[in-house]
TORLO-571214 format. One line per field, with one value per atom (N, C-alpha, C): residue number from 1; residue in three letters; x, y, z; atom name. Coordinates in pm, whole numbers. Layout:
residues N
paro	(NUM/...) $
pake	(ALA/...) $
px	(X/...) $
py	(Y/...) $
pz	(Z/...) $
fipa	(CA/...) $
//
This chain:
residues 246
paro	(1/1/1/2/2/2/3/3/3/4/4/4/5/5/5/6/6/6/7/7/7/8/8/8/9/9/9/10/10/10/11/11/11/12/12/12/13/13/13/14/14/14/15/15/15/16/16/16/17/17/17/18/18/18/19/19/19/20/20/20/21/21/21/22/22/22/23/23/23/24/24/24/25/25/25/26/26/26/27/27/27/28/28/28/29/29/29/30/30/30/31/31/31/32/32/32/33/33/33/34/34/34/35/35/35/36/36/36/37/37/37/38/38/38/39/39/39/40/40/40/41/41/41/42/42/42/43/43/43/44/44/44/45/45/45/46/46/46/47/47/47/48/48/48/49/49/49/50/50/50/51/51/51/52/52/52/53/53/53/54/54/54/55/55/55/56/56/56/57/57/57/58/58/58/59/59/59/60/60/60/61/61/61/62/62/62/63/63/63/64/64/64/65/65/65/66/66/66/67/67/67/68/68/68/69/69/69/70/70/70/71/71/71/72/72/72/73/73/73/74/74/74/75/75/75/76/76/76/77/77/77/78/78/78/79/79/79/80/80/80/81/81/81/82/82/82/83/83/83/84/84/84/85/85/85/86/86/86/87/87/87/88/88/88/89/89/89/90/90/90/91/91/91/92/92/92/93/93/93/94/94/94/95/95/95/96/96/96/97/97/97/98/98/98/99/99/99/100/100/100/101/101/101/102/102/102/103/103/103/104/104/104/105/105/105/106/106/106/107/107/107/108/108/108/109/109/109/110/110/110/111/111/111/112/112/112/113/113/113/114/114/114/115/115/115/116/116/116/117/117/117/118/118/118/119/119/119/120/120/120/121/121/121/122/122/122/123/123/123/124/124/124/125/125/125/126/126/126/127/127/127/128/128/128/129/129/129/130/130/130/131/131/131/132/132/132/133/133/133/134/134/134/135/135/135/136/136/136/137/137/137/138/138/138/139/139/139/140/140/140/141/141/141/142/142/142/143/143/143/144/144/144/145/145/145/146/146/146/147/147/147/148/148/148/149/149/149/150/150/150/151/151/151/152/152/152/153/153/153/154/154/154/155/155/155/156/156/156/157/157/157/158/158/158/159/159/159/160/160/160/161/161/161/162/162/162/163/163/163/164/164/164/165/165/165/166/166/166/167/167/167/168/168/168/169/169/169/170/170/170/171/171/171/172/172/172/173/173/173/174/174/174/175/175/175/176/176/176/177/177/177/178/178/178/179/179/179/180/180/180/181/181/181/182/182/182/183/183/183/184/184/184/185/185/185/186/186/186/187/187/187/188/188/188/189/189/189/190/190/190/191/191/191/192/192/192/193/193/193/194/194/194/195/195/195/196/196/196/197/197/197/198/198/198/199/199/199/200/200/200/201/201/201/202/202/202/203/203/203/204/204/204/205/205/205/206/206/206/207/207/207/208/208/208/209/209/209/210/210/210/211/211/211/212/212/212/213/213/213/214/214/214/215/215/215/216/216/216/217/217/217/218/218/218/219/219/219/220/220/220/221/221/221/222/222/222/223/223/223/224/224/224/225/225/225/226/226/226/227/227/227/228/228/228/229/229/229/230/230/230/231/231/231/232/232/232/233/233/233/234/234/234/235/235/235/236/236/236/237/237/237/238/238/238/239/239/239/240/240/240/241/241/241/242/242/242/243/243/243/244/244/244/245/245/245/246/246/246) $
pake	(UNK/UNK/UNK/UNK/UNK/UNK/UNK/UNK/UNK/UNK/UNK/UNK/UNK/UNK/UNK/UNK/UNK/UNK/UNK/UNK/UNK/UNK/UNK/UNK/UNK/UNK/UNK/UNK/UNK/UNK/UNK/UNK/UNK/UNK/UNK/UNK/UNK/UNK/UNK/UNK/UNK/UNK/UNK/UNK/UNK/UNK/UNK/UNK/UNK/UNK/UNK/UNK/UNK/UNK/UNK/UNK/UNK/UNK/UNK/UNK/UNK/UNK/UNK/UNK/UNK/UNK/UNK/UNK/UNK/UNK/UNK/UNK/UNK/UNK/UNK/UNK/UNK/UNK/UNK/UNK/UNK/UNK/UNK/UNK/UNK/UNK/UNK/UNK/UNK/UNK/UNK/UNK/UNK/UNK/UNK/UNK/UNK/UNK/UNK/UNK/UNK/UNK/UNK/UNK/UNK/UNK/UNK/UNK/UNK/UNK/UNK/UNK/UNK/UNK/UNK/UNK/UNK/UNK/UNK/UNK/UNK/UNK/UNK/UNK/UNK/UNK/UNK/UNK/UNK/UNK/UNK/UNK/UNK/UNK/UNK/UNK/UNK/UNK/UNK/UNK/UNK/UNK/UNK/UNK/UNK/UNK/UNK/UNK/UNK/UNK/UNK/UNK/UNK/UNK/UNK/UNK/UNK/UNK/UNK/UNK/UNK/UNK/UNK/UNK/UNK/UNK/UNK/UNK/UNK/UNK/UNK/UNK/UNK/UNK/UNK/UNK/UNK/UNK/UNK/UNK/UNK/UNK/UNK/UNK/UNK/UNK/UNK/UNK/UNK/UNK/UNK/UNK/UNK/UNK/UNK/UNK/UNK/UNK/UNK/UNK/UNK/UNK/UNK/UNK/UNK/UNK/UNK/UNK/UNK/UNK/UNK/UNK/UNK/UNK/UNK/UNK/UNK/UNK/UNK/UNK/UNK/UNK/UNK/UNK/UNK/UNK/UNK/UNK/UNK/UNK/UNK/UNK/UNK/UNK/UNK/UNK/UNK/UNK/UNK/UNK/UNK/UNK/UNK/UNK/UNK/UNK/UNK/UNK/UNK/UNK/UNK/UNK/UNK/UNK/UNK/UNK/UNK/UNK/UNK/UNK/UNK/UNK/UNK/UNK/UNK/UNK/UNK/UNK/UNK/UNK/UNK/UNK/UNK/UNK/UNK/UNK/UNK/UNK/UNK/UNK/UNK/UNK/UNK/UNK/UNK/UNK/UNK/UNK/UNK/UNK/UNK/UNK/UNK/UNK/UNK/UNK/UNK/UNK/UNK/UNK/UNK/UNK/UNK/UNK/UNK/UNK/UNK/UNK/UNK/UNK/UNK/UNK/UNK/UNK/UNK/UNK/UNK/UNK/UNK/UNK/UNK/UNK/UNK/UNK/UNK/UNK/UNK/UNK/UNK/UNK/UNK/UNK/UNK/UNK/UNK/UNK/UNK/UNK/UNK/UNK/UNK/UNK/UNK/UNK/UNK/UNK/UNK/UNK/UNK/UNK/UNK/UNK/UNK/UNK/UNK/UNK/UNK/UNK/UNK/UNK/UNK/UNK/UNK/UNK/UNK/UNK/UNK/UNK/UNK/UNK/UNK/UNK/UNK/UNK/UNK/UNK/UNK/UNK/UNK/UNK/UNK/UNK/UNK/UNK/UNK/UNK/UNK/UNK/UNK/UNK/UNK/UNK/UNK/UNK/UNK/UNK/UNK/UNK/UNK/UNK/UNK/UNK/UNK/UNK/UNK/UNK/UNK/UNK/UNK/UNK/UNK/UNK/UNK/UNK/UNK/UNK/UNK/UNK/UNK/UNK/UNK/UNK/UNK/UNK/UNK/UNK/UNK/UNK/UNK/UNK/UNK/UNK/UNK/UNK/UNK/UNK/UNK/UNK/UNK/UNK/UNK/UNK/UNK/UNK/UNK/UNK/UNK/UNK/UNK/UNK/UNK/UNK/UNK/UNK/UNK/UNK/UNK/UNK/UNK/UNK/UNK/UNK/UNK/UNK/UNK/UNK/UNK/UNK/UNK/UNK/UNK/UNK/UNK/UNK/UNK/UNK/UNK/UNK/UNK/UNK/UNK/UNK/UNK/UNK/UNK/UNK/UNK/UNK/UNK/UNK/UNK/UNK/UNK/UNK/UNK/UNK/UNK/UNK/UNK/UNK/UNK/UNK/UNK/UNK/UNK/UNK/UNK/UNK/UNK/UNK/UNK/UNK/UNK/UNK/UNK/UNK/UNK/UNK/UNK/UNK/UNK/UNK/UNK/UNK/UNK/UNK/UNK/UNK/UNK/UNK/UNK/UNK/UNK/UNK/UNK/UNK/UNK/UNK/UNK/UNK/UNK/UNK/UNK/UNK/UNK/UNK/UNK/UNK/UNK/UNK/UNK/UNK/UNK/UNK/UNK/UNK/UNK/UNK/UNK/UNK/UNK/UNK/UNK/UNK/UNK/UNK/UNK/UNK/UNK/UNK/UNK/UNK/UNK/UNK/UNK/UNK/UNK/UNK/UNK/UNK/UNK/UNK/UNK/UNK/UNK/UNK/UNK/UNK/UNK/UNK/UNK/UNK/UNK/UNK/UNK/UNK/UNK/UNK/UNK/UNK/UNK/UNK/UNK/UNK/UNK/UNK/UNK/UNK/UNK/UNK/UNK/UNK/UNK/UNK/UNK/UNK/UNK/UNK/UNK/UNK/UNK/UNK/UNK/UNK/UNK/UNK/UNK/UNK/UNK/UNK/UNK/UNK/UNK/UNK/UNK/UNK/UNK/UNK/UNK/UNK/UNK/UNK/UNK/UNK/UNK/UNK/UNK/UNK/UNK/UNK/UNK/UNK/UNK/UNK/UNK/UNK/UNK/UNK/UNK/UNK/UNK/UNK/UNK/UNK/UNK/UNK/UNK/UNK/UNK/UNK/UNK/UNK/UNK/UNK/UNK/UNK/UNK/UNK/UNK/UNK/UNK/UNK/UNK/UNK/UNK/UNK/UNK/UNK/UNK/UNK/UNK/UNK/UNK/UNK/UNK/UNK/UNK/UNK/UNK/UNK/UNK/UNK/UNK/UNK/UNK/UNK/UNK/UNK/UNK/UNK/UNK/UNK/UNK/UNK/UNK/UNK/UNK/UNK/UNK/UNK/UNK/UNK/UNK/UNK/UNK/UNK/UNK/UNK/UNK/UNK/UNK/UNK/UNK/UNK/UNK/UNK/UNK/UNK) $
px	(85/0/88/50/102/81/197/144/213/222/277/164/193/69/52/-98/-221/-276/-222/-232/-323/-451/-548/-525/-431/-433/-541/-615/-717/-740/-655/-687/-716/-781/-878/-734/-653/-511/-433/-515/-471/-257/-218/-76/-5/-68/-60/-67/-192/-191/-113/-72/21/122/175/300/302/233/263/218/154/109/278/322/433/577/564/663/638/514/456/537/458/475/609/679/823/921/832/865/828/756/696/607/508/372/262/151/48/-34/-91/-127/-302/-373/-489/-503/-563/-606/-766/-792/-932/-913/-1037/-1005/-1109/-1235/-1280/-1319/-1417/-1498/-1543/-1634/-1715/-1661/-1531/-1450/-1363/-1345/-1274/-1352/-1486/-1547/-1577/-1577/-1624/-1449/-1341/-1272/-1254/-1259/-1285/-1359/-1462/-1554/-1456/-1351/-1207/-1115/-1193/-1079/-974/-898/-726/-647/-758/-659/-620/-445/-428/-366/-399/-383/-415/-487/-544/-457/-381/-338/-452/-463/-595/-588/-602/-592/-699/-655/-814/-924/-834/-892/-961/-1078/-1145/-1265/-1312/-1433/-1547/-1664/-1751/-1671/-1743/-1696/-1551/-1488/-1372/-1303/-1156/-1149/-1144/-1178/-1245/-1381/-1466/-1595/-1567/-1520/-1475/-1436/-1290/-1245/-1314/-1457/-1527/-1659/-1706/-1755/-1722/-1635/-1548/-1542/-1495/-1473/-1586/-1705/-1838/-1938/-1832/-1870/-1847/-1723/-1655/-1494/-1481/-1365/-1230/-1152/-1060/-951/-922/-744/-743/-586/-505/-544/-510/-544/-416/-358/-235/-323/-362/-392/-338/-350/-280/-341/-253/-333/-236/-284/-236/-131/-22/119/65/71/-1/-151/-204/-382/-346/-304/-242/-450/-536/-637/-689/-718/-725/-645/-518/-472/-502/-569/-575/-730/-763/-934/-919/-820/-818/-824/-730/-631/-790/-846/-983/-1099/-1072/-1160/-1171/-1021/-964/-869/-802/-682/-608/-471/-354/-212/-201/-91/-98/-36/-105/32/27/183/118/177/160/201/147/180/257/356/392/558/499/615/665/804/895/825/814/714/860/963/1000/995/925/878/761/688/544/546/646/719/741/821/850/731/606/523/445/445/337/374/525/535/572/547/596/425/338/190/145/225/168/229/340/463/368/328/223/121/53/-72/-109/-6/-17/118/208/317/448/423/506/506/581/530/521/585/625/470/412/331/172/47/-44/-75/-192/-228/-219/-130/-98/-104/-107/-117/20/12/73/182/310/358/414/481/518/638/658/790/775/880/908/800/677/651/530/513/446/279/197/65/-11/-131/-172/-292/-332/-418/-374/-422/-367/-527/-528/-667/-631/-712/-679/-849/-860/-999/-1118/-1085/-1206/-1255/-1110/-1080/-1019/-1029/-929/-876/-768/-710/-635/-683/-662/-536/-401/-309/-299/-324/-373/-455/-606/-696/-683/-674/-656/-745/-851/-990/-982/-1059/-1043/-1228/-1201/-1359/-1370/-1523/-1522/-1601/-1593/-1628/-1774/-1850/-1956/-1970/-1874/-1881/-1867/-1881/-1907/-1790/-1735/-1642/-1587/-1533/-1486/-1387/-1431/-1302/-1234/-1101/-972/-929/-881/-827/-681/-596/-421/-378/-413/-338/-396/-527/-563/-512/-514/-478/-304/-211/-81/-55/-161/-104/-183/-314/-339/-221/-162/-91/95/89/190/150/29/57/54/-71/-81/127/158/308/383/327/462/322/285/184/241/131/230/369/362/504/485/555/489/597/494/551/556/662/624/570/530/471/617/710/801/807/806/838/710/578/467/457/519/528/582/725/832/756/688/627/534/442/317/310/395/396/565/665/793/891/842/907/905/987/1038/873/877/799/888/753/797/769/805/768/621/546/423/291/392/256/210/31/-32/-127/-51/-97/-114/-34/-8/-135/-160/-322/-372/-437/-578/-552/-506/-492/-558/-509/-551/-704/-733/-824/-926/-932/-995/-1015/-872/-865/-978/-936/-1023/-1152/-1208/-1359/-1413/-1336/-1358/-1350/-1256/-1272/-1339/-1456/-1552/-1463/-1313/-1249/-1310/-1368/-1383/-1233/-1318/-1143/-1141/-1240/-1235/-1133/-1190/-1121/-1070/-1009/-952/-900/-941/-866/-782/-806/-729/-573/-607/-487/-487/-391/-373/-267/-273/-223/-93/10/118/177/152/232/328/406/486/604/472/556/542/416/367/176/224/38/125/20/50/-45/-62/-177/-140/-302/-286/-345/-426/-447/-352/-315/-303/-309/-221/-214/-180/-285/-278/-270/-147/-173/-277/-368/-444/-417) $
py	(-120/0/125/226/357/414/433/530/687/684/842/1010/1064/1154/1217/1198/1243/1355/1436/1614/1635/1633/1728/1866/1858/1990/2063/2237/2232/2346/2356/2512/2453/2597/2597/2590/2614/2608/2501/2420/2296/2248/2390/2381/2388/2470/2477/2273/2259/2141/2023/2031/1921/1949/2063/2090/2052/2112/2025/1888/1866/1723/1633/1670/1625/1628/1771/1786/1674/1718/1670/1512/1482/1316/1303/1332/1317/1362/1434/1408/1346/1235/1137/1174/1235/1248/1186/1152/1137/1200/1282/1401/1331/1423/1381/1536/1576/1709/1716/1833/1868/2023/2074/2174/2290/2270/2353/2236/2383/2321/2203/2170/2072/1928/1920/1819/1829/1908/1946/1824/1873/1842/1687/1645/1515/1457/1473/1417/1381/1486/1504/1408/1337/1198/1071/1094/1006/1030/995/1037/1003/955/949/1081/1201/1335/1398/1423/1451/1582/1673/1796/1905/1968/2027/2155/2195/2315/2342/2496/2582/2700/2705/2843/2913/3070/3130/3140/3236/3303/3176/3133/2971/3040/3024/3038/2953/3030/2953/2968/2876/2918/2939/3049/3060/2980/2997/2938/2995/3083/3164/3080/3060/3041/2923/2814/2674/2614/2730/2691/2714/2794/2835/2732/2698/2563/2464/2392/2311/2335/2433/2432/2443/2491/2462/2321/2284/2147/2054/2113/1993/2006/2022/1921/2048/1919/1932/1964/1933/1854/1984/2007/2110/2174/2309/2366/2471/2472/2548/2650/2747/2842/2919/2925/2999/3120/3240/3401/3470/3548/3661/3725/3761/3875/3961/4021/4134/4162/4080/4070/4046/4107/4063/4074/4128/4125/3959/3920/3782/3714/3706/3623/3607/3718/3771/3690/3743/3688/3493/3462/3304/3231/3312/3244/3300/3359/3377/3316/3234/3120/2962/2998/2866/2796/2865/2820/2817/2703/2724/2778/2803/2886/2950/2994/3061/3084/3099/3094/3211/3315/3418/3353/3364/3343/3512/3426/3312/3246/3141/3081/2957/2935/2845/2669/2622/2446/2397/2451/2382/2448/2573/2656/2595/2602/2511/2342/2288/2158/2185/2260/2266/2303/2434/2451/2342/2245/2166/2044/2044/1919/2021/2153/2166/2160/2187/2145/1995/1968/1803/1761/1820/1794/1811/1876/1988/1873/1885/1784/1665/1594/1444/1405/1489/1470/1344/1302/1267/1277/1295/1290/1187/1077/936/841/902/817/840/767/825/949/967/1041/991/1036/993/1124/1043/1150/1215/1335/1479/1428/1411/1316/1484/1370/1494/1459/1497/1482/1387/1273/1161/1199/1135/1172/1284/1321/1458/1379/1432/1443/1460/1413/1441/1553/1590/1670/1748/1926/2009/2107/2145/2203/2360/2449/2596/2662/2676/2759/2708/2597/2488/2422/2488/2420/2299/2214/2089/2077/2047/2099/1905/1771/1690/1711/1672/1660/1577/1438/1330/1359/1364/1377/1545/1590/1733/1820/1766/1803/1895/2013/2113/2120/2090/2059/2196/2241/2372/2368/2459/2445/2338/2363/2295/2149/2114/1994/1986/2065/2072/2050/1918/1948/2039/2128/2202/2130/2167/2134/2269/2194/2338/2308/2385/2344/2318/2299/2287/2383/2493/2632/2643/2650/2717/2629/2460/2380/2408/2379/2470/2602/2704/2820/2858/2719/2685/2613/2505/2462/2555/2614/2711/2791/2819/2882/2857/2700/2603/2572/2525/2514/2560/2726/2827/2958/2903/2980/3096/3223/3324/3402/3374/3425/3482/3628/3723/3629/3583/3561/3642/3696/3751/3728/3783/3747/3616/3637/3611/3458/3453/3281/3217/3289/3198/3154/3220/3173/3047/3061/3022/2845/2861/2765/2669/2758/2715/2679/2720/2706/2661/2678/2622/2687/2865/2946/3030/3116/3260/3333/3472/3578/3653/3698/3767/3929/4014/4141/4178/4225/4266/4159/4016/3915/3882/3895/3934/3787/3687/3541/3524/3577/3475/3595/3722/3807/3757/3663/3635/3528/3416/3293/3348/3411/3487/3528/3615/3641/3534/3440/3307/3221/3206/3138/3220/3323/3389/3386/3404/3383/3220/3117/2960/2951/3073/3076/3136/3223/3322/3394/3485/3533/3671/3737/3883/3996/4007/4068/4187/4284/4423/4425/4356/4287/4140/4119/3932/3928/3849/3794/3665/3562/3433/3469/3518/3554/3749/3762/3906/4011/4074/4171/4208/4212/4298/4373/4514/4649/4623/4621/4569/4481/4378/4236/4156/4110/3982/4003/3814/3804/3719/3745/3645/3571/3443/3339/3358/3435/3429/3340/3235/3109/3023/2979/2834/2703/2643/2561/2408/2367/2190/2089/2008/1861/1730/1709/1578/1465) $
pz	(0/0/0/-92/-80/24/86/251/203/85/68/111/114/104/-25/19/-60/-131/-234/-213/-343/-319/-442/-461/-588/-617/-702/-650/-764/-829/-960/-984/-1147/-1204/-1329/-1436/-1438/-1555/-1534/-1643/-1688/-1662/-1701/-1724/-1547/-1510/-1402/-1301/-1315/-1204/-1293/-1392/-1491/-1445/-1424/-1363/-1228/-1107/-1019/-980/-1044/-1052/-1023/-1182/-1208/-1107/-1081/-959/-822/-776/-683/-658/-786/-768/-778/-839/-863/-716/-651/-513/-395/-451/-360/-247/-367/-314/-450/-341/-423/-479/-599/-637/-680/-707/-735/-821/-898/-960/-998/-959/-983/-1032/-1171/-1210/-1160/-1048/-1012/-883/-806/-686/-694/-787/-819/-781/-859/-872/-751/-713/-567/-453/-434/-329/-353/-452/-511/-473/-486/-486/-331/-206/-100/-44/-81/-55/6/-37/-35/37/187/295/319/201/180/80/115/86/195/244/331/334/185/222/49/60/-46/-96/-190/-289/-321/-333/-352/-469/-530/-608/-563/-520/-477/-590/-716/-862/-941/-905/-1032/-1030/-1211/-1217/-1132/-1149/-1025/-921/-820/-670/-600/-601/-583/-456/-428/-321/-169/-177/-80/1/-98/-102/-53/-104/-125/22/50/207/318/317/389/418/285/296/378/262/367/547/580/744/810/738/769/795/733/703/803/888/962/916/810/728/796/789/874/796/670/595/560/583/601/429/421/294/282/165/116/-5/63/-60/-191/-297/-390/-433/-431/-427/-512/-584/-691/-642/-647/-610/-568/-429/-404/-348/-358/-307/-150/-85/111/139/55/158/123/17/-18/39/93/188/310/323/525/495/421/396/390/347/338/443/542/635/770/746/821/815/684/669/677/709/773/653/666/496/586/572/711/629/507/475/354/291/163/62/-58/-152/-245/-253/-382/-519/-617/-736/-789/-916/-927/-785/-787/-726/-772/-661/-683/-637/-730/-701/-544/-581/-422/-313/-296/-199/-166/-304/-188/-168/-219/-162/-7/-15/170/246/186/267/322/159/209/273/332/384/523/569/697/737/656/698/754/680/690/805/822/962/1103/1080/1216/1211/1098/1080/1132/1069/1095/1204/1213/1295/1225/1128/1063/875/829/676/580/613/553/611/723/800/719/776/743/938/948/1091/1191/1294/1356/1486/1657/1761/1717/1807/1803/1935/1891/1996/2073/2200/2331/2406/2468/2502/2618/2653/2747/2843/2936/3023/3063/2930/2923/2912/2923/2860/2728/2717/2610/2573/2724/2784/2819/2795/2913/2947/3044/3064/3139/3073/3129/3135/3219/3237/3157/3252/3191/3025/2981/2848/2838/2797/2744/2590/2571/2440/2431/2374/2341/2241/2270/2182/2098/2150/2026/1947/1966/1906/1852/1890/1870/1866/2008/1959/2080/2096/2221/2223/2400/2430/2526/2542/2585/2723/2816/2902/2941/2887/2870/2826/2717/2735/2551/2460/2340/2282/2229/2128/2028/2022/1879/1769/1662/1590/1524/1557/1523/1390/1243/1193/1244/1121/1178/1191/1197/1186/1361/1366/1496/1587/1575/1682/1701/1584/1647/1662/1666/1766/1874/1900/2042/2103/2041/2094/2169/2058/2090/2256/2224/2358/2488/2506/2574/2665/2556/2574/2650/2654/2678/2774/2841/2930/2972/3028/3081/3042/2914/2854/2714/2719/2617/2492/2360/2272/2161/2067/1925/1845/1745/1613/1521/1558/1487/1566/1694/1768/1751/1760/1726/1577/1481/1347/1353/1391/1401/1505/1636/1652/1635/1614/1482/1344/1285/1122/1036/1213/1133/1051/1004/925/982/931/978/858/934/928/790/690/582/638/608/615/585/699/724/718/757/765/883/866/929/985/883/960/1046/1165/1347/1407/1335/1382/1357/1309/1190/1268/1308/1317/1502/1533/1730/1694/1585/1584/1592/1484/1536/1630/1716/1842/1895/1949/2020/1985/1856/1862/1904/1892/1940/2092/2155/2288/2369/2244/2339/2385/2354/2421/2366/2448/2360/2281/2170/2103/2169/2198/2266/2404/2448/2594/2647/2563/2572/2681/2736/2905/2871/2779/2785/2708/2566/2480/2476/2545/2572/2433/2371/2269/2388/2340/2428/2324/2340/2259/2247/2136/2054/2125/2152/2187/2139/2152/2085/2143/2190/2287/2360/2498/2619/2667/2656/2695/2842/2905/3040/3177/3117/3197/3274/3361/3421/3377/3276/3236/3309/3340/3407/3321/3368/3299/3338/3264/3283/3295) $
fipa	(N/CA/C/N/CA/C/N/CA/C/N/CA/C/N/CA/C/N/CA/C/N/CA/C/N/CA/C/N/CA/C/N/CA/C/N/CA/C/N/CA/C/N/CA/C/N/CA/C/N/CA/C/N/CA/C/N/CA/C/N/CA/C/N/CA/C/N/CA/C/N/CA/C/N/CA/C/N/CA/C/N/CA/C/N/CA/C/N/CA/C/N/CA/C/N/CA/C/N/CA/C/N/CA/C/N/CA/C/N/CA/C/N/CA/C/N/CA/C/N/CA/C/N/CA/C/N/CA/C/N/CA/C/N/CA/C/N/CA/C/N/CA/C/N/CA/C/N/CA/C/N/CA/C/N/CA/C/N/CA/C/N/CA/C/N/CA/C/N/CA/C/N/CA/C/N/CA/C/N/CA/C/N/CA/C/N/CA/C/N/CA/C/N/CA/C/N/CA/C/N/CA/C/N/CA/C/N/CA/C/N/CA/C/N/CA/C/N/CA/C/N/CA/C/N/CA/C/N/CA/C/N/CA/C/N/CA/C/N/CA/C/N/CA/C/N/CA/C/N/CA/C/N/CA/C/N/CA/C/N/CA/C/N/CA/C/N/CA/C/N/CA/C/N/CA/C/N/CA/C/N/CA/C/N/CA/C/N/CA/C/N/CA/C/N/CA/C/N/CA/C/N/CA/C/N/CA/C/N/CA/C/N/CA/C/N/CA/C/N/CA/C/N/CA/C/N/CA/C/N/CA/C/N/CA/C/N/CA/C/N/CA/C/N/CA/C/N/CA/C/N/CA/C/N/CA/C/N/CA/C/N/CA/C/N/CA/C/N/CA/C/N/CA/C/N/CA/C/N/CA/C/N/CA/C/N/CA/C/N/CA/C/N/CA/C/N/CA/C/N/CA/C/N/CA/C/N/CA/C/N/CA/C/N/CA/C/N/CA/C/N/CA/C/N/CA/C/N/CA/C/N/CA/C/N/CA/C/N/CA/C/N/CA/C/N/CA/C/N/CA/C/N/CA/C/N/CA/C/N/CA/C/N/CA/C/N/CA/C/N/CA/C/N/CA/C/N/CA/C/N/CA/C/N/CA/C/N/CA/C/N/CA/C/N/CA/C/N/CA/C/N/CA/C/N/CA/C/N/CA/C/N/CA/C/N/CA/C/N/CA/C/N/CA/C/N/CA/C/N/CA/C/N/CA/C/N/CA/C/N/CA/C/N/CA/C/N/CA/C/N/CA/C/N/CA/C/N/CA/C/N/CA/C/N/CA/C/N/CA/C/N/CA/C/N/CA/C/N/CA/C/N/CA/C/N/CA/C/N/CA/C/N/CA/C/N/CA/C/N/CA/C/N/CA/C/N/CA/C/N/CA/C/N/CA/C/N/CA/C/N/CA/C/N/CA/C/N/CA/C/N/CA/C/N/CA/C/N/CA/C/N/CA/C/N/CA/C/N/CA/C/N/CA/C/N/CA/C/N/CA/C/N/CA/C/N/CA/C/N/CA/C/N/CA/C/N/CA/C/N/CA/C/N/CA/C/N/CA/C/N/CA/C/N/CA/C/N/CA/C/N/CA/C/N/CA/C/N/CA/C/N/CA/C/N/CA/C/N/CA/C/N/CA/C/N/CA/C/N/CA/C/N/CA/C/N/CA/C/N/CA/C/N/CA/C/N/CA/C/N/CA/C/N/CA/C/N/CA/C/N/CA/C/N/CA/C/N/CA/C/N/CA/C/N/CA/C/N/CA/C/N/CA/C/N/CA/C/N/CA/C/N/CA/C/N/CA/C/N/CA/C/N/CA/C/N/CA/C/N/CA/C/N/CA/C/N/CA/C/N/CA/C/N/CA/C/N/CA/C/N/CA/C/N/CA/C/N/CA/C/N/CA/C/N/CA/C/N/CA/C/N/CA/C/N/CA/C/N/CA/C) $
//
């Protein structure tokens, strides 16, 4: 059995998904291609895709529309968006709808090689593997609970005071997890990148906001006045709960 991963790529230019198709596979991945939504979501039926390339710009339902669905839906598998040179509001807009990284066109096919295997890294916690728990260090837990939150590291499921499961995508569950981690301690924009997503910070990206902004609405944290994830003037944010192991 192929245990490689799984990557539906889906944009409307034929030349385009032939090309990475080709790359793709030639780097030992499994590619699947779809040229709009339609075929997108239909391929999706096939829960052996373990991570979706997106072009935003497709006739019919863009991928805006598409990734928003989807997370509406439930659906979980990590999404690598593709956006025009220059559109930063279409990116900010992606990554708010639950897209976990995003590549300007045009780019380098081994730039989004690396993105999409530091996604899958976070994701599944290994890349050679299929899904697998979110391993921890000797001794550690798989549970940590802060103000009546529980944040499941295996499962990766964060249950809410009440009792209601949420589901996080991979973006929100590692920069919950980031902060879970490192409690009480003002982090930057630049180390939560750097922890959450594995890369250094480009000039004026506004990812590790947008990604808080969401936490916070899953945590009922009010953005006017957030008490759990705190804004620090030109520091970072500081997760200010009590973090217990289960």
């Amino acid at each position: 059995m192929n245990t490689a991963p799984h990557i539906l790529v889906v944009d409307d230019d034929h030349e385009i998904r032939d090309l990475l198709a080709r790359f793709l596979d030639k780097h030992g991945l499994r590619v699947t291609a779809a040229r709009d939504g339609v075929e997108m979501m239909k391929a999706l039926e096939n829960p052996g895709i373990d991570l979706v390339v997106l072009d935003l710009m497709m006739p019919g339902e863009d991928g805006l529309s598409l990734t928003r669905r989807l997370r509406a839906q439930g659906g979980t598998v990590p999404i690598v968006m593709l956006t025009a040179m220059g559109e930063d509001t279409d990116r900010i807009v992606g990554l708010e709808v639950g897209a976990d990284d995003y590549l300007p066109k045009p780019f380098n096919p081994r730039e989004l090689l690396a993105r999409i295997k530091a996604v899958l890294r976070r994701f599944q916690g290994d890349l050679n593997g299929g899904p697998q728990a979110v391993s921890s260090p000797p001794g550690s837990t798989h549970r940590l609970k802060f103000e009546n939150w529980v944040l499941d590291l295996a499962t990766r499921d964060l249950t809410a005071p009440d009792g209601v499961v949420l589901t996080l995508s991979a973006g929100e569950f590692d920069l919950l997890r980031a902060f879970v981690e490192h409690p009480r301690r003002v982090l930057s924009r630049d180390q939560l990148l750097d922890l959450a997503r594995g890369r250094q910070a480009i000039p004026f990206d506004r990812s590790i906001d947008i990604q808080v902004s969401r936490l916070r609405r899953k945590l009922n944290d009010d953005p006017k006045e957030p008490q759990l994830i705190k804004t620090v003037r030109g520091g970072g944010y500081l997760f200010t709960p009590e973090v217990v192991k289960l």
